[in-house]
Backbone atoms as SQL, in Angstrom:
CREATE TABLE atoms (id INTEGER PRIMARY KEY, chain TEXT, resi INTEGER, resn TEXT, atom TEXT, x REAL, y REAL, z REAL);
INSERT INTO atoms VALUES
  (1, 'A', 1, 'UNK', 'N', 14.639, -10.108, -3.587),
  (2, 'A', 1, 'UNK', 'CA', 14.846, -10.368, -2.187),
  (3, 'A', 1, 'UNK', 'C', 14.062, -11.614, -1.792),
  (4, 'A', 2, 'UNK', 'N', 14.598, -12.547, -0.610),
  (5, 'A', 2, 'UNK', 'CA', 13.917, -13.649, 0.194),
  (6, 'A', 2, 'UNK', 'C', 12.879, -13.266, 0.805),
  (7, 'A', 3, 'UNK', 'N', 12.151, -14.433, 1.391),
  (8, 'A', 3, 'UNK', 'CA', 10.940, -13.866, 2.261),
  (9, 'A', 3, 'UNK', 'C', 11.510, -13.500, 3.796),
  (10, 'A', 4, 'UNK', 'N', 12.925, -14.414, 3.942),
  (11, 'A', 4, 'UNK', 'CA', 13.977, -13.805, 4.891),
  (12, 'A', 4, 'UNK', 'C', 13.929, -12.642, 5.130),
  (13, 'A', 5, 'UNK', 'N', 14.452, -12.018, 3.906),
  (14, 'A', 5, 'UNK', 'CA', 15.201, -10.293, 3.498),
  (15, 'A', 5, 'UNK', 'C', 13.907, -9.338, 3.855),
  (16, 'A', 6, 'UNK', 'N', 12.798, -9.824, 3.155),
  (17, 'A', 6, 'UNK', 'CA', 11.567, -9.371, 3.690),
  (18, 'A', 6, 'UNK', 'C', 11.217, -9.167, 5.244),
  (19, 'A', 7, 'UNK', 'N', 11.174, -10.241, 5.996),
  (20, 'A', 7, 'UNK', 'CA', 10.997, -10.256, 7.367),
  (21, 'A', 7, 'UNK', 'C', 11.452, -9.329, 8.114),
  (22, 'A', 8, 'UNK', 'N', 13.110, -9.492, 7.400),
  (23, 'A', 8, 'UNK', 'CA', 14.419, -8.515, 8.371),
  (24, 'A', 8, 'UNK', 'C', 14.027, -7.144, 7.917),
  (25, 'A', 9, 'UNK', 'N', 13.427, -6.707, 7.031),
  (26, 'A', 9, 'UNK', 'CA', 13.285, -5.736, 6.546),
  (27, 'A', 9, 'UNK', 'C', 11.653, -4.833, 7.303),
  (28, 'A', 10, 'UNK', 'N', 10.749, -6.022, 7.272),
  (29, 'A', 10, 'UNK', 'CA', 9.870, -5.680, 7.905),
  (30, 'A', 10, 'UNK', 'C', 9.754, -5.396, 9.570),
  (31, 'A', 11, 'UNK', 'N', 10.643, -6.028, 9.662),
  (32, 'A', 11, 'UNK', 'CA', 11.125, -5.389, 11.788),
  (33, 'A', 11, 'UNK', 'C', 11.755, -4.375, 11.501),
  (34, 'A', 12, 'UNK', 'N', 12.467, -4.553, 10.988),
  (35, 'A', 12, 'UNK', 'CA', 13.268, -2.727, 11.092),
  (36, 'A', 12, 'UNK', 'C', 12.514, -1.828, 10.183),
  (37, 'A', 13, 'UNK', 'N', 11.591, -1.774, 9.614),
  (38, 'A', 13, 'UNK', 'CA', 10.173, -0.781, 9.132),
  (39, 'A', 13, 'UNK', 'C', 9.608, -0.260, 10.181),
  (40, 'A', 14, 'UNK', 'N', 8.884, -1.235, 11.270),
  (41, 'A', 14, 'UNK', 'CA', 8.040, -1.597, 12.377),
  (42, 'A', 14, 'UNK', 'C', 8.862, -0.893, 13.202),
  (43, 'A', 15, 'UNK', 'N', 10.229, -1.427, 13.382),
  (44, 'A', 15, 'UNK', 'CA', 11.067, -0.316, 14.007),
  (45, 'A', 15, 'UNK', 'C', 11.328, 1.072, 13.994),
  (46, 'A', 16, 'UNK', 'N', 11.071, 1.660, 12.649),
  (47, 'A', 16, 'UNK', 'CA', 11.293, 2.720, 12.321),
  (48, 'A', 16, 'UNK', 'C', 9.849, 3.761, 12.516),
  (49, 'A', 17, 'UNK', 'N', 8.759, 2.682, 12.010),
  (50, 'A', 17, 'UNK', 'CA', 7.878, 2.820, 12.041),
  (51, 'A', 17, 'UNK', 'C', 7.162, 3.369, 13.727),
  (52, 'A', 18, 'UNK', 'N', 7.077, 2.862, 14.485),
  (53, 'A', 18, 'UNK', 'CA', 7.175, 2.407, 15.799),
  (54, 'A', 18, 'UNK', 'C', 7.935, 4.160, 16.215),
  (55, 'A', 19, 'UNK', 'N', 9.216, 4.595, 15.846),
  (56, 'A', 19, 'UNK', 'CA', 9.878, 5.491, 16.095),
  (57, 'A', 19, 'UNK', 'C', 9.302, 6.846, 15.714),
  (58, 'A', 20, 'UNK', 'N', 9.101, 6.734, 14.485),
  (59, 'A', 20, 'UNK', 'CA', 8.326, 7.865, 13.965),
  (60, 'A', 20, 'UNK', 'C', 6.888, 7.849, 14.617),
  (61, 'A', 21, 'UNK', 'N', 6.345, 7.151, 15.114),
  (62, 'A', 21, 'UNK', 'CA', 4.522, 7.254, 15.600),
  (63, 'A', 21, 'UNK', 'C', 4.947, 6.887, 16.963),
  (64, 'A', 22, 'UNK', 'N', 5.576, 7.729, 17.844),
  (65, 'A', 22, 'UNK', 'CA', 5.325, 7.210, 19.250),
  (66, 'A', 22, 'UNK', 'C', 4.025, 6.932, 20.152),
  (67, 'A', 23, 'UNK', 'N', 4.071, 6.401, 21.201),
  (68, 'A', 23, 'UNK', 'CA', 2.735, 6.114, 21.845),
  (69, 'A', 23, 'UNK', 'C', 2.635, 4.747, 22.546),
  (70, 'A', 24, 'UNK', 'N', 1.364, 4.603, 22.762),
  (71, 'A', 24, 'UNK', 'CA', 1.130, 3.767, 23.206),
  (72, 'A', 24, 'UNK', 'C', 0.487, 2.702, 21.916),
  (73, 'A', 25, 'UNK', 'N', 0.961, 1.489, 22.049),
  (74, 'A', 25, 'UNK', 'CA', 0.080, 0.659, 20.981),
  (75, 'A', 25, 'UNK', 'C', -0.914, -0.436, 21.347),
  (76, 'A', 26, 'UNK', 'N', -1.728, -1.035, 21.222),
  (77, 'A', 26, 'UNK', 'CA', -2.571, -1.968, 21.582),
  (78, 'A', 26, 'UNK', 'C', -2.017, -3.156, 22.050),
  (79, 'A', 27, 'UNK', 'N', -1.445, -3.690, 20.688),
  (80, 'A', 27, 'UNK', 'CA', -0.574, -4.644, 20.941),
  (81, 'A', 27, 'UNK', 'C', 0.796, -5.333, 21.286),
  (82, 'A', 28, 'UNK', 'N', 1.347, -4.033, 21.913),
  (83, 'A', 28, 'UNK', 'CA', 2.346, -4.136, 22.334),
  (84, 'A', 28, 'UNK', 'C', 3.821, -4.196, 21.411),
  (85, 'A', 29, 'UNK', 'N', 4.669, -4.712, 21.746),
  (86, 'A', 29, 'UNK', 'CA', 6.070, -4.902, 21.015),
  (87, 'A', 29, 'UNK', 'C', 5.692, -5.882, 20.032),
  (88, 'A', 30, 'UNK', 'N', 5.045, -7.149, 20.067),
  (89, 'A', 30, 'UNK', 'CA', 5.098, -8.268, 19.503),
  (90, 'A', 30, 'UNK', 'C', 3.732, -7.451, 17.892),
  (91, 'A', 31, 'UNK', 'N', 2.849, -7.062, 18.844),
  (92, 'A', 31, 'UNK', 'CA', 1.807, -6.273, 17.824),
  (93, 'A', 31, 'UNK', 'C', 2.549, -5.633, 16.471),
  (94, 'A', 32, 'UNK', 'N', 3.558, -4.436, 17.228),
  (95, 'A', 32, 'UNK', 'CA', 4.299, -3.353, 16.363),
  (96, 'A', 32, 'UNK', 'C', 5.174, -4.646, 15.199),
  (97, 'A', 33, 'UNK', 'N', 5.758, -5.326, 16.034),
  (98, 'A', 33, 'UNK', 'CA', 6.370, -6.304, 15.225),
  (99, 'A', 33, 'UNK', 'C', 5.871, -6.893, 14.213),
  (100, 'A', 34, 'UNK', 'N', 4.519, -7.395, 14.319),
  (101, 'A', 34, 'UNK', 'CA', 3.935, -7.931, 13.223),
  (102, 'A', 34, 'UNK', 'C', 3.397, -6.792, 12.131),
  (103, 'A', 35, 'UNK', 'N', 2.893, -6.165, 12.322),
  (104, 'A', 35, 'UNK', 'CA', 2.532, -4.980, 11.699),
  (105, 'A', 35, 'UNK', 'C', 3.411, -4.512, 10.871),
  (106, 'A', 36, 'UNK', 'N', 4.755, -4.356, 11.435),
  (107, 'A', 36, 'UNK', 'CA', 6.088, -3.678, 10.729),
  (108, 'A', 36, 'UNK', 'C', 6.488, -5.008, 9.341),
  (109, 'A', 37, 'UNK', 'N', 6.012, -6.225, 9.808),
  (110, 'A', 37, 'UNK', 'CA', 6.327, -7.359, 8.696),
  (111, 'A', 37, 'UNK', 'C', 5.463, -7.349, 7.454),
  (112, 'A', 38, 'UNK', 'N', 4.192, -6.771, 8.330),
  (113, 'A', 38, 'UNK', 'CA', 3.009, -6.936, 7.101),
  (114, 'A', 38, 'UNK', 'C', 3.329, -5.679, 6.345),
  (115, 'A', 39, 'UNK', 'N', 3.480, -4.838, 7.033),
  (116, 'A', 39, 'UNK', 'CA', 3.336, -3.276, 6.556),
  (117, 'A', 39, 'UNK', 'C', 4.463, -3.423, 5.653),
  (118, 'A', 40, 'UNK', 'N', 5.592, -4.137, 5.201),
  (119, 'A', 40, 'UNK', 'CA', 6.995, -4.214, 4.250),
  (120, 'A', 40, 'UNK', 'C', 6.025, -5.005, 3.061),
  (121, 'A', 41, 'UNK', 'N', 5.406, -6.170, 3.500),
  (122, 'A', 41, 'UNK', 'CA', 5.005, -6.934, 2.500),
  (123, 'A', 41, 'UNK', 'C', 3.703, -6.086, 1.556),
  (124, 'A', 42, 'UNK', 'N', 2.762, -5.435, 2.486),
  (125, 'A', 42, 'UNK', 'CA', 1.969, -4.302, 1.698),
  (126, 'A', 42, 'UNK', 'C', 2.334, -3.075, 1.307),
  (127, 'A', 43, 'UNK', 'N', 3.436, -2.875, 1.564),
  (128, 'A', 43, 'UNK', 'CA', 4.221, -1.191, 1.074),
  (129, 'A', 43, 'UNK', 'C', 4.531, -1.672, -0.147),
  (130, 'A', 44, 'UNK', 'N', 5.694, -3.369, -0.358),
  (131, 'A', 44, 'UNK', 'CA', 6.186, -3.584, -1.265),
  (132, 'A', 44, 'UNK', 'C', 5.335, -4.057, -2.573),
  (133, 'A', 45, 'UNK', 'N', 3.819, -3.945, -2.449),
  (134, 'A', 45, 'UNK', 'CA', 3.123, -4.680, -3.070),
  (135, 'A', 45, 'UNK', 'C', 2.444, -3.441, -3.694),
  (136, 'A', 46, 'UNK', 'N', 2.049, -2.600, -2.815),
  (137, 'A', 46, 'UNK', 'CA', 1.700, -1.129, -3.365),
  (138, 'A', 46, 'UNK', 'C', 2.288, -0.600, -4.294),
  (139, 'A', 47, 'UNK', 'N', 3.730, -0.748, -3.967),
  (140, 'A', 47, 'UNK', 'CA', 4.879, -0.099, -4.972),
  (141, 'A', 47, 'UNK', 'C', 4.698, -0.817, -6.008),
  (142, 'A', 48, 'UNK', 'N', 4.469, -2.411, -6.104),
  (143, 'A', 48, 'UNK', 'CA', 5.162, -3.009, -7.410),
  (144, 'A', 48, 'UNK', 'C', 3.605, -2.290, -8.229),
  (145, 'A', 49, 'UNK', 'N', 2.354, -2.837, -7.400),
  (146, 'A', 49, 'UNK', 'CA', 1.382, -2.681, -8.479),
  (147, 'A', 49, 'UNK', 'C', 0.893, -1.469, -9.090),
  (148, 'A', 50, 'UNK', 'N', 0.625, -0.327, -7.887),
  (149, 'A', 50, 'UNK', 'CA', 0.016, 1.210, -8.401),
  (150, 'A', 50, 'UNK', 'C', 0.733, 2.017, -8.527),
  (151, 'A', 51, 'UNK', 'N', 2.409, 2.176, -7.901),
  (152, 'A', 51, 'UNK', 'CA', 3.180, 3.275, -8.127),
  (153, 'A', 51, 'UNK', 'C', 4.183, 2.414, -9.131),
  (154, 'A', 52, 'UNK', 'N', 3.680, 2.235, -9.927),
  (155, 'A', 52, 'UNK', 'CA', 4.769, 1.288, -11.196),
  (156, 'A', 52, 'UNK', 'C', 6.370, 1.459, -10.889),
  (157, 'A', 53, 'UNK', 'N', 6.853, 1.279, -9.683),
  (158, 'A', 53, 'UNK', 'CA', 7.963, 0.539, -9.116),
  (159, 'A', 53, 'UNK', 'C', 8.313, -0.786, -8.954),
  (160, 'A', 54, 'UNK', 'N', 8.830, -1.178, -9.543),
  (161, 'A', 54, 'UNK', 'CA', 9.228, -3.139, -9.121),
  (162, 'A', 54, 'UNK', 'C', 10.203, -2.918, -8.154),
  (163, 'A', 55, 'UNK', 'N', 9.247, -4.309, -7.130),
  (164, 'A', 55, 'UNK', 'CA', 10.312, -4.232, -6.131),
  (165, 'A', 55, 'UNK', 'C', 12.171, -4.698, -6.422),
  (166, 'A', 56, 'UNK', 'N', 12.676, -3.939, -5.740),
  (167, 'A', 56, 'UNK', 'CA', 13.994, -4.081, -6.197),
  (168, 'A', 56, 'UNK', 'C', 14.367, -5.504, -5.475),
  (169, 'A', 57, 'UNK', 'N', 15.820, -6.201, -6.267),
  (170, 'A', 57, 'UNK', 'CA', 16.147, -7.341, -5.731),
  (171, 'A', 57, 'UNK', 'C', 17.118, -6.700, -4.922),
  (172, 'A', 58, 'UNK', 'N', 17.915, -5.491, -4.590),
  (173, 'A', 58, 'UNK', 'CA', 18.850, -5.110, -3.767),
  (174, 'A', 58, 'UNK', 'C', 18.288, -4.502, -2.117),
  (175, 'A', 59, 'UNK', 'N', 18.742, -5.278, -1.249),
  (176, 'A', 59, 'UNK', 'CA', 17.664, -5.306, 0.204),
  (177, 'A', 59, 'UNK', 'C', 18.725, -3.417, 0.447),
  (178, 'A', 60, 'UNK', 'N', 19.186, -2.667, -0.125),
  (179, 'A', 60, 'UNK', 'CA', 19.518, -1.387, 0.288),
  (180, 'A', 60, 'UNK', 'C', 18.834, -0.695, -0.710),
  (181, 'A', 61, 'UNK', 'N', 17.658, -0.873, -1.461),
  (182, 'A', 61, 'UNK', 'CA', 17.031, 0.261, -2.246),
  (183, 'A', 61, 'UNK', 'C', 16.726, 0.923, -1.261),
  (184, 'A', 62, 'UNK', 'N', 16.325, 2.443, -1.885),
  (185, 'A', 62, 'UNK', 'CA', 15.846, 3.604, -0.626),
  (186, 'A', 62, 'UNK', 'C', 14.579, 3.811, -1.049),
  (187, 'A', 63, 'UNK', 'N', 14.174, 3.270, -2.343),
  (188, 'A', 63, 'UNK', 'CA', 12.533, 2.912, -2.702),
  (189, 'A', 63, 'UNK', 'C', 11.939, 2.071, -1.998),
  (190, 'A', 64, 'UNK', 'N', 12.250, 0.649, -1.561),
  (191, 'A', 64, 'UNK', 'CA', 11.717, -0.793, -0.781),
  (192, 'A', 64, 'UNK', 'C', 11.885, -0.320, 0.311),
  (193, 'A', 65, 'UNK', 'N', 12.747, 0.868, 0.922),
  (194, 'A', 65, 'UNK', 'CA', 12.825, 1.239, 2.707),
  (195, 'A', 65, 'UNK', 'C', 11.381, 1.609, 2.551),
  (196, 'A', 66, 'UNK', 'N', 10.934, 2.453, 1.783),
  (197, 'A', 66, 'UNK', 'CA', 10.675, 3.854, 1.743),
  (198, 'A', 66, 'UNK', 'C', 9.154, 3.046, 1.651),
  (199, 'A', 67, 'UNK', 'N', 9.093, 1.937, 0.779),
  (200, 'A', 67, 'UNK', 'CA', 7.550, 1.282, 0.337),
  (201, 'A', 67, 'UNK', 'C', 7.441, 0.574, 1.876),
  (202, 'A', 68, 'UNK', 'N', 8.419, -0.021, 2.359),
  (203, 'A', 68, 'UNK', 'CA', 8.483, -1.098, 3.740),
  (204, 'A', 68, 'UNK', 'C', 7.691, -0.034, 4.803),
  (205, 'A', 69, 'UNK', 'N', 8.442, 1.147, 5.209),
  (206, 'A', 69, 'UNK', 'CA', 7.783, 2.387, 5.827),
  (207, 'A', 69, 'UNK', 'C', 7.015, 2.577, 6.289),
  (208, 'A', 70, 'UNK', 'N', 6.848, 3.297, 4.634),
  (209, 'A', 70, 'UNK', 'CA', 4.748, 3.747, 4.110),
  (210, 'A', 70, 'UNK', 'C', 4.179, 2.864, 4.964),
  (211, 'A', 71, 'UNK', 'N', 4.226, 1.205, 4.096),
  (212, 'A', 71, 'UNK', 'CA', 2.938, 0.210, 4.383),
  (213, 'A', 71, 'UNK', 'C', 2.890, 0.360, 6.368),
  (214, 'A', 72, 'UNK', 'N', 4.281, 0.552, 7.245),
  (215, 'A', 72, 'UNK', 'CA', 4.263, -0.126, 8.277),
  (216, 'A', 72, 'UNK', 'C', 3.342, 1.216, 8.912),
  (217, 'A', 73, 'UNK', 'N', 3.733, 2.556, 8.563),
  (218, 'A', 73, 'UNK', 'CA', 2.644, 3.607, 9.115),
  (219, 'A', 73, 'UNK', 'C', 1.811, 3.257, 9.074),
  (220, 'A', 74, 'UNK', 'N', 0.987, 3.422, 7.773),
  (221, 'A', 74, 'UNK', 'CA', -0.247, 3.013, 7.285),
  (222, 'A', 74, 'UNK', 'C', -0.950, 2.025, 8.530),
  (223, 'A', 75, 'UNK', 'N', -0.318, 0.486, 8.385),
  (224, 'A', 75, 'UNK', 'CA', -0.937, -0.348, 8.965),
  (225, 'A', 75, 'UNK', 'C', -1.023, 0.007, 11.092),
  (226, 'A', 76, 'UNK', 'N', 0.080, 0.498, 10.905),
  (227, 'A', 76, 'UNK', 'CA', -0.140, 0.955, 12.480),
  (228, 'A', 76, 'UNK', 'C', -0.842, 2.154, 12.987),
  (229, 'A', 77, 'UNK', 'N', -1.022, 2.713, 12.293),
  (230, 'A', 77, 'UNK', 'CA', -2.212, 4.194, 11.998),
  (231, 'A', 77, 'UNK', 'C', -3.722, 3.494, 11.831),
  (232, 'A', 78, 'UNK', 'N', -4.302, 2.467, 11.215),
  (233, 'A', 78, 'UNK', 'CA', -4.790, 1.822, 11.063),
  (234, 'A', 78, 'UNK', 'C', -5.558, 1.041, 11.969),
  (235, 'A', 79, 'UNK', 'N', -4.412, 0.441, 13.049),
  (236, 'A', 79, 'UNK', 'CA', -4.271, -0.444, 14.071),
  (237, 'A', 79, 'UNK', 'C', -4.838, 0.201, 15.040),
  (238, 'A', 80, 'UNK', 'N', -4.102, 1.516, 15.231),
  (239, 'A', 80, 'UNK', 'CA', -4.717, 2.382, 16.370),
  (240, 'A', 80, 'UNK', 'C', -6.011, 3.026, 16.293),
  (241, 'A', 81, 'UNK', 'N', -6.612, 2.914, 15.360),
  (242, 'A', 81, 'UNK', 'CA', -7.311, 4.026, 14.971),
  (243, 'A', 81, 'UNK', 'C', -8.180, 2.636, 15.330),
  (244, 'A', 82, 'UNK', 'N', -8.268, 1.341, 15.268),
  (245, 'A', 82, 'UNK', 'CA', -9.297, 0.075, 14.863),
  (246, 'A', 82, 'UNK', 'C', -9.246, -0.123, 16.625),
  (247, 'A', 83, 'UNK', 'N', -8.209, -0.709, 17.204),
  (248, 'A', 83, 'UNK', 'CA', -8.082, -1.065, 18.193),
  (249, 'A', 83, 'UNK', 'C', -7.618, -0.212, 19.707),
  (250, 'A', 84, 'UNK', 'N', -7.600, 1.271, 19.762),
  (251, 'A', 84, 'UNK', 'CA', -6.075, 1.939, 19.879),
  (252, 'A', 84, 'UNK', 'C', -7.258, 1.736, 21.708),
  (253, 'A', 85, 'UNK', 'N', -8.640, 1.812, 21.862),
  (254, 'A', 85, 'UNK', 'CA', -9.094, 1.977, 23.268),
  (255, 'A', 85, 'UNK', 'C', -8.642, 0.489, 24.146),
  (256, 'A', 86, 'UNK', 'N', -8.686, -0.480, 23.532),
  (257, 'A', 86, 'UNK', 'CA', -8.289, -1.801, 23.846),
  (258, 'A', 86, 'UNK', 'C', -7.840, -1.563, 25.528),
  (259, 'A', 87, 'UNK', 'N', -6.746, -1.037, 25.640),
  (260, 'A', 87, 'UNK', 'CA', -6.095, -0.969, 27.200),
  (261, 'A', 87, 'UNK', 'C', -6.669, -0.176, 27.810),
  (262, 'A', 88, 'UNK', 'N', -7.549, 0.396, 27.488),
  (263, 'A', 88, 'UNK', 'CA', -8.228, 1.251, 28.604),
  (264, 'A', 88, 'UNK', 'C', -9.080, 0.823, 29.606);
């Protein structure tokens, strides 16, 4: 996959991501957004190195959703837990 395929992949993680963890977030839409990009690029990096998965070159694996996901929870679980009083 491109760093394109990546991107598109990482908003709709963030998206999904975002869906599954409702709430309030620190950083807003643009926050979740970035998070959901990083969280694809560290899911997919997790997968290739410690769960001996290579990332697939087909942008419909249900492994690379599934690594894109993980990382975007993770990092937004993360986020909140670092930043989550911010708006208060």
């Amino acid at each position: 996959m491109t760093v394109i395929s990546w991107i598109i992949l990482g908003l709709l993680a963030g998206a999904i991501a975002k869906f599954l963890l409702p709430g309030r977030d620190p950083g807003g839409l643009v926050g979740t957004t970035l998070i959901g990009i990083a969280g694809a690029f560290i899911g997919g990096w997790i997968s290739a190195r410690w769960l001996d998965h290579p990332v697939s070159t087909d942008f419909y694996d249900g492994a690379t959703w599934a690594a894109a996901i993980g990382g975007s929870l993770v990092l937004l679980i993360a986020y909140r837990l670092l930043f989550g009083n911010s708006r208060d």
